[in-house]
C-alpha positions in Angstrom: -11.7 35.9 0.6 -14.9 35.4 2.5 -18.8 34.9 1.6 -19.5 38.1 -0.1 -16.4 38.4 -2.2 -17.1 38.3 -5.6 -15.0 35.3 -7.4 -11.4 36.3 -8.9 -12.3 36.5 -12.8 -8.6 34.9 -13.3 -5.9 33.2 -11.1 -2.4 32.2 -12.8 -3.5 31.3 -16.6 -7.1 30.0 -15.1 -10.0 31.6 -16.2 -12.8 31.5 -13.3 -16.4 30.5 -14.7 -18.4 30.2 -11.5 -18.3 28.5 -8.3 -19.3 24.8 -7.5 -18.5 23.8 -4.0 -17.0 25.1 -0.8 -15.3 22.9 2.1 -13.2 23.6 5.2 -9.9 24.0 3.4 -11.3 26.0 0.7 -13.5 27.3 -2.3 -14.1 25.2 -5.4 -14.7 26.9 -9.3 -15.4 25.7 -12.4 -12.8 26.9 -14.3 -10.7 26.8 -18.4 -7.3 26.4 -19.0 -7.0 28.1 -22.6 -3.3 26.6 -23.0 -4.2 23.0 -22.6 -7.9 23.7 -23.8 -9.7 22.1 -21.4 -12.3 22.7 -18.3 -10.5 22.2 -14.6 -11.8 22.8 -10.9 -10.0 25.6 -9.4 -9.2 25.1 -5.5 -8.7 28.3 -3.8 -7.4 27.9 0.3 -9.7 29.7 2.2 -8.0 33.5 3.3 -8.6 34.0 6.9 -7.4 30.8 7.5 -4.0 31.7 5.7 -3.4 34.8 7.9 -3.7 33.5 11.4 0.1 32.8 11.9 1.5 29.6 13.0 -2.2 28.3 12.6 -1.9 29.5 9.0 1.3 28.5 8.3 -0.2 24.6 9.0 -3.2 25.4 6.9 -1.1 26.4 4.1 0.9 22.9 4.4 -2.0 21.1 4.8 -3.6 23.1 1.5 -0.3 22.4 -0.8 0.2 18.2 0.5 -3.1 17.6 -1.7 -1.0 18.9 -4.8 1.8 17.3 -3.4 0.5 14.0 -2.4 -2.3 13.4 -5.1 0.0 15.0 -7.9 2.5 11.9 -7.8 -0.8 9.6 -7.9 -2.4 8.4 -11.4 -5.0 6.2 -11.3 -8.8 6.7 -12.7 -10.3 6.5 -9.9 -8.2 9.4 -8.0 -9.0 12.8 -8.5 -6.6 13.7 -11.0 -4.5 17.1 -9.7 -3.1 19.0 -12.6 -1.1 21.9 -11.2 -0.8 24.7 -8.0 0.3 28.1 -7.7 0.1 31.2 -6.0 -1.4 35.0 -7.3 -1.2 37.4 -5.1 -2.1 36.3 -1.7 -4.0 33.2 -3.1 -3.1 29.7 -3.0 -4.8 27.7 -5.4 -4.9 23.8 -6.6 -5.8 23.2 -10.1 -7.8 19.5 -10.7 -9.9 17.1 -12.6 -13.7 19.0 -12.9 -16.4 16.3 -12.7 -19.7 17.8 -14.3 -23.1 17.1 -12.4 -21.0 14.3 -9.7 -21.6 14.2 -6.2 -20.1 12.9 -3.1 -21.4 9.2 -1.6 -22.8 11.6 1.8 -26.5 11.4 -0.3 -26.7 7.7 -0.3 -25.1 6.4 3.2 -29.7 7.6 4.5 -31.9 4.9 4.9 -34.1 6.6 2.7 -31.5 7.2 -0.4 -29.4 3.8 -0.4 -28.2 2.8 -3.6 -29.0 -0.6 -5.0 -26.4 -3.4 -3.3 -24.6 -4.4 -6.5 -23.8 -0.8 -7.1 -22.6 -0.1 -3.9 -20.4 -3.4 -3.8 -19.0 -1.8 -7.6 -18.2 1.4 -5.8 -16.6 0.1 -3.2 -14.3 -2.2 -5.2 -13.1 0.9 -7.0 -12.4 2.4 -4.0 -10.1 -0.5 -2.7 -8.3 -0.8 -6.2 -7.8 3.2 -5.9 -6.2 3.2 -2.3 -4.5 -0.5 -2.6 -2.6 1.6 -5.6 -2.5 4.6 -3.3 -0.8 2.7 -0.8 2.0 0.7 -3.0 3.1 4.7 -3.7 3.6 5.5 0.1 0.7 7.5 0.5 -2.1 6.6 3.2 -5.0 9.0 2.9 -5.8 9.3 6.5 -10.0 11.0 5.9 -11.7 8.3 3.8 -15.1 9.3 4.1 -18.6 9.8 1.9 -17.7 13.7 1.4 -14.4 12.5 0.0 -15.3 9.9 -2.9 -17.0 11.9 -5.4 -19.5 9.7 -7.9 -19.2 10.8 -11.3 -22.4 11.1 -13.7 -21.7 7.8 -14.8 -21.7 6.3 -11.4 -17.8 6.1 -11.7 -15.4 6.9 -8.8 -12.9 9.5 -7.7 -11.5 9.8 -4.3 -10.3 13.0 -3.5 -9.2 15.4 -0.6 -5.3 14.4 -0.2 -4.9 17.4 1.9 -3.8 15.2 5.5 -2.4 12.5 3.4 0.6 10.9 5.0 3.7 9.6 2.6 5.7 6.5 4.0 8.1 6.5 2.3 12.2 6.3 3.0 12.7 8.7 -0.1 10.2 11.5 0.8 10.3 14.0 3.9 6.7 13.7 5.6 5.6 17.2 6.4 2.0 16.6 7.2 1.2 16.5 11.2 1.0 12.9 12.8 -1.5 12.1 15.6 -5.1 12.7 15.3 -6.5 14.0 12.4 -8.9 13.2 10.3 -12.8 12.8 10.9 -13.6 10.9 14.3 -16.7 9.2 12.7 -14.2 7.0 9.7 -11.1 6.9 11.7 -9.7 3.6 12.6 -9.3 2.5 16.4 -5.2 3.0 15.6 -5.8 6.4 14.3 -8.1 7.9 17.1 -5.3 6.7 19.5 -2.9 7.8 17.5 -1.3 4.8 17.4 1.1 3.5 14.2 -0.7 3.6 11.0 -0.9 1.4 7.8 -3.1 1.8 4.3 -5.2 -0.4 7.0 -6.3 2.3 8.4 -8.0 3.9 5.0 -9.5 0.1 4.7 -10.9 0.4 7.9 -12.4 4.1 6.7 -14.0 2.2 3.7 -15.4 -0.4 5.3 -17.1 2.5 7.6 -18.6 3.9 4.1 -19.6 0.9 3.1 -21.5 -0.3 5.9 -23.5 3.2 5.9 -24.2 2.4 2.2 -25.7 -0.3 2.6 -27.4 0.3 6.0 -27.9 3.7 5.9 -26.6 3.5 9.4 -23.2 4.0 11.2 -22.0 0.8 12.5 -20.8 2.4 16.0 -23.3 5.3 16.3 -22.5 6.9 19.2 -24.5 10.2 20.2 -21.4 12.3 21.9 -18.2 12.0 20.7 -16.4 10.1 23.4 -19.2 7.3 23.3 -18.9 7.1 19.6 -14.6 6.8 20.5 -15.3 4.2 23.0 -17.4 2.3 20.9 -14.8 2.0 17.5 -12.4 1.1 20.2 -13.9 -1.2 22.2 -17.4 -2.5 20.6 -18.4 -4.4 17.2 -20.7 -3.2 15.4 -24.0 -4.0 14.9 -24.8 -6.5 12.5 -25.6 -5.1 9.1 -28.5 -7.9 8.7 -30.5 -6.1 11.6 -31.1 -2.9 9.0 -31.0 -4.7 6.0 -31.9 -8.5 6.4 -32.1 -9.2 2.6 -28.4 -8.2 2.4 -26.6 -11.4 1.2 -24.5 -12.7 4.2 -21.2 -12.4 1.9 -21.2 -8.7 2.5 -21.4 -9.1 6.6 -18.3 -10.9 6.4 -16.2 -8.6 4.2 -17.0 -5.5 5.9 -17.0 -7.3 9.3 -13.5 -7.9 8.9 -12.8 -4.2 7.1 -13.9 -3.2 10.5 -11.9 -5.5 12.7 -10.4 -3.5 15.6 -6.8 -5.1 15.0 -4.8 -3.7 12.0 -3.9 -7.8 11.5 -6.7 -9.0 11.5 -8.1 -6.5 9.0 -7.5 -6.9 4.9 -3.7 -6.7 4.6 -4.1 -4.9 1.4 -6.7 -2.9 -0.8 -6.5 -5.4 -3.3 -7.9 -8.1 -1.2 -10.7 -6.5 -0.1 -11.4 -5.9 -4.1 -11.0 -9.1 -4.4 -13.2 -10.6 -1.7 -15.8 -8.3 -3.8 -15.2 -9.0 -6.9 -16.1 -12.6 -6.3 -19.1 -11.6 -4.0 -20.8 -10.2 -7.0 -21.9 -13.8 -8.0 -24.3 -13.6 -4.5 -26.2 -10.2 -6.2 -29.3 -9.9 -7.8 -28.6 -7.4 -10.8 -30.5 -6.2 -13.2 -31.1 -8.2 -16.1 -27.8 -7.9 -18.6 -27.5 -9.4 -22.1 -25.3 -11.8 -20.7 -25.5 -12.6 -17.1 -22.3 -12.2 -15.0 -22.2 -15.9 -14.2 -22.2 -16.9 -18.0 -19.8 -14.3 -18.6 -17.0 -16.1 -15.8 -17.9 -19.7 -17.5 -17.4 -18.1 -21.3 -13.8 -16.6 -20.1 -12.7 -19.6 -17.7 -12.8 -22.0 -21.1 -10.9 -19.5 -23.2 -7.0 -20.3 -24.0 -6.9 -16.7 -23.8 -7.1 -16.8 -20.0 -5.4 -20.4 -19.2 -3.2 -19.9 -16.2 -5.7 -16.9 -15.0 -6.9 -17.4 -11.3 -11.3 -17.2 -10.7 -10.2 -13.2 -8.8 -8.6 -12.4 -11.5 -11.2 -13.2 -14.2 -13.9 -11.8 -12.0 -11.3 -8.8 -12.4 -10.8 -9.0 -15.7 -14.8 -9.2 -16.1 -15.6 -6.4 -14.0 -12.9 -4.2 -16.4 -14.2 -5.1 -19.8 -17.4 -4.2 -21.8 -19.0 -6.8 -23.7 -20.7 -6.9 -27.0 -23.1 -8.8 -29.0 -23.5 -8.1 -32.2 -25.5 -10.1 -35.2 -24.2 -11.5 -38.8 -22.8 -9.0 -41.1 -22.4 -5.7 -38.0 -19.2 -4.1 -38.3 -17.1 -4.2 -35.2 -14.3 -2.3 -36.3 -13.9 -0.2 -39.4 -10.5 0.5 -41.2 -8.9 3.6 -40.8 -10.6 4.4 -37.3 -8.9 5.4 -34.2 -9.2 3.7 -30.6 -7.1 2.0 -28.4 -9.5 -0.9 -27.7 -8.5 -5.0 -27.8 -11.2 -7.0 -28.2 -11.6 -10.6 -27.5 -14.4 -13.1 -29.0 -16.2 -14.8 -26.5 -18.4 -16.8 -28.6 -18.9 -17.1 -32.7 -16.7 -16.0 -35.3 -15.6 -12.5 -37.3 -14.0 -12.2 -40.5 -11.3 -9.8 -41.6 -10.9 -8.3 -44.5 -8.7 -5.1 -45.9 -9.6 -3.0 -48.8 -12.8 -5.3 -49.4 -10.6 -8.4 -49.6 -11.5 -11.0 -47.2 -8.1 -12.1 -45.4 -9.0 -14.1 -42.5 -11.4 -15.9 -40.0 -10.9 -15.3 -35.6 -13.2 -17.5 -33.6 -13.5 -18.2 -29.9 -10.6 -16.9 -28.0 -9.0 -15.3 -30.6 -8.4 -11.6 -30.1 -8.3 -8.7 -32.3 -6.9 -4.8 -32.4 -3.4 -5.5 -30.5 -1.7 -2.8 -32.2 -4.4 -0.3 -31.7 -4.4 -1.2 -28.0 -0.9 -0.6 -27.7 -0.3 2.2 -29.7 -3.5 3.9 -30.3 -3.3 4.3 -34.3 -6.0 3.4 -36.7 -7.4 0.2 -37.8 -5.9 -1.9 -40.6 -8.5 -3.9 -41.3 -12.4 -4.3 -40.9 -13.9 -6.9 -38.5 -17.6 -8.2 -39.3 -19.1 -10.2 -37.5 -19.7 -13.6 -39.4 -22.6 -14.6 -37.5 -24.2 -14.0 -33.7 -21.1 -13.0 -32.0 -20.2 -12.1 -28.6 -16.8 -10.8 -27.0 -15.4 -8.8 -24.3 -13.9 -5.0 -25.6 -11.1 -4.3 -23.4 -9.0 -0.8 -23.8 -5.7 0.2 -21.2 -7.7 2.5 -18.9 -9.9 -0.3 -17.8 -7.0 -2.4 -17.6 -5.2 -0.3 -15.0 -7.8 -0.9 -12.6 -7.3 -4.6 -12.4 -5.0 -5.7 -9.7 -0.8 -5.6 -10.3 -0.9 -9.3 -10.4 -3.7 -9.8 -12.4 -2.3 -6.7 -15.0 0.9 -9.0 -15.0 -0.8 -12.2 -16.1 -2.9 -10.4 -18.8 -0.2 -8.8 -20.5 2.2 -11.9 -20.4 -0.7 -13.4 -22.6 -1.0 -10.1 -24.6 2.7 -10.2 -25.5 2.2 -13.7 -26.4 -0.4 -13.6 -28.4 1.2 -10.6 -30.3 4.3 -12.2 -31.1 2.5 -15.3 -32.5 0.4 -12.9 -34.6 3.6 -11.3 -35.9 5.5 -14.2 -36.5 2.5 -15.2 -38.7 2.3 -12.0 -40.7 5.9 -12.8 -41.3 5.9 -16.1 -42.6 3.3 -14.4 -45.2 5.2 -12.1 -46.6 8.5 -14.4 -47.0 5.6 -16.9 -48.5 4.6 -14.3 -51.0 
């Protein structure tokens, strides 16, 4: 298939719609899949490529490890890959479409930078994404701007599995070892092909990072062997000399993304996601309802989160949405559907079912645990009894938190749900 070919109008059960993007292992359409009903992006491995013998051969392995590698991967902030197949002489990859995104390559210029606290937001989704990533085996290997795409939502997908290495004793690694990748993200190990780790994709990140906050690369380099010599053997230039309002938290988290010595680096994704979560307290953000700081002190009181460490409530913060709402607002309506738990902050709600008042929640009290754990409809109304805040947390949100920190929440969850049921009980042998 090359540049003037017209786009297939069909492959496998796919209908073609038009064509959205084109990269070195292939082209990219918007496409439907009329089984499952729903709109998918079609990628279809470039055709010359495929023909040019033992060369092709590798091209078609390289094509098929994204399917591979990124289909046994399920977190919402990975590119979610749905299926691959082959029609005719066409190998294509069937994935998650994201409508009017774009890549991070626009904002890592000077004159396009995105404002600090949502680069620092991006980047922890990133190292949640790849510290999950790497607790499956798989090390990414080509972290870079044109591989995180940026939903229209500002949300995050890393995509592009096709070098992606699998470490793991169960799995046979087909993928070629030694250099690969792009020379301007890879870590020092990688460009000397040394041993890698999912240090290396921190490394990567902490190369994004610094050119989205800078809008510079932190080695430069105008050839390609100076810019090797320099992630070798230099450090990189201090972010503060491009950006000298940057808060000094963020030099010494990416500094140490970028250390040249795999041990010295963040061990895991998780904390580097971590080290950012907390440094959100050092931003300037745009004015919220309830400022991020408040938020921390109104969940550190709560008996809700005894026992919960400050990461993981900054973790737990950063994953919910929170409400306010005034006397007499309906939070949740009987009979409606939605997998959401919510948790009041501050103030009080009353429940009632059927127009019959039952019971008053206050502060730290939680309500909608069987909808959040089974997704069926409300059996009761919640109104808010007066000004009211709380935190609306549903499992999607959840699963970005940290293992630990998922561990500790739904300990408390379980907890709480058995003491609810045990209530509900005792009512009905009361009754």
């Amino acid at each position: 298939m090359n540049d003037a070919a017209p786009p297939p109008s069909k492959l496998g059960k796919y209908e073609i719609q038009r064509e959205i993007g084109r990269g070195s292992m292939g082209v990219v359409y918007a496409a439907f899949d009329p089984y499952v009903g729903r709109p998918v992006a079609v990628k279809v491995a470039m055709a010359d490529a495929l023909k040019n013998g033992e060369a092709g051969e590798r091209f078609r392995k390289m094509f098929f490890n994204e399917a591979h590698t990124a289909g046994m991967l399920r977190h919402p902030n990975i590119l979610d890959i749905f299926d691959a197949g082959l029609d005719d002489d066409k190998c294509y990859i069937v994935m998650e479409l994201i409508e009017n995104g774009d890549t991070l390559r626009s904002y890592c210029r000077s004159d396009n930078l995105l404002p600090v606290h949502q680069v620092a937001e991006i980047m922890f989704r990133c190292a949640k994404a790849l510290d999950y990533a790497h607790r499956q085996g798989v090390i990414h290997r080509d972290i870079k701007p044109s591989n995180i795409l940026l939903t229209q939502d500002m949300d995050v997908k890393i995509a592009d599995f096709s070098i992606a290495h699998i470490n793991r004793a169960d799995m046979s690694q087909t993928m070629p070892m030694g250099f690969v990748g792009s020379p301007r993200y890879m870590s020092p190990e990688q460009i000397q092909e040394d041993t890698i780790s999912g240090q290396t994709d921190l490394f990567s990140l902490g190369v994004v990072a610094y050119e989205m906050l800078t809008g510079h690369h932190p080695f430069g380099g105008e050839t390609f062997s100076n810019l090797i010599h320099r992630v070798i053997n230099e450090d990189p230039t201090p972010m503060s000399q491009f950006r000298p309002d940057l808060p000094p938290v963020f030099e010494r988290i990416i500094s140490r993304a970028l250390e040249k010595m795999p041990e010295r680096r963040y061990r895991m994704g998780i904390d580097l996601a971590s080290d950012l979560s907390m440094a959100f307290t050092h931003l300037e953000r745009p004015q919220e309802d309830i400022p991020a700081r408040e938020k921390f002190e109104l969940v550190k009181r709560l008996d809700f989160f005894r026992g919960f460490t400050d990461p993981d409530l900054w973790e737990i913060i950063r994953a919910s949405v929170w409400q306010e709402a005034d006397t007499g607002e309906v939070l949740v309506r009987e009979g409606d559907v939605d997998d959401a738990l919510y948790i009041v902050t501050a103030g009080n709600v009353e429940v009632s079912k059927e127009g019959t008042f039952l019971h008053r929640l206050g502060e730290g009290d939680c309500f909608g645990e069987m909808s959040y754990l089974n997704k069926i409809r409300r059996t009761a109304t919640v109104t808010a009894a007066g000004p009211l805040s709380l935190m609306k947390i549903n499992p999607t949100l959840i699963e970005q938190v940290s293992i630990d920190c998922q561990l500790r929440f739904y300990k408390v969850f379980l907890r709480v749900l058995t003491e609810r049921l045990s209530r509900t009980t005792e009512r009905v042998v009361r009754g």
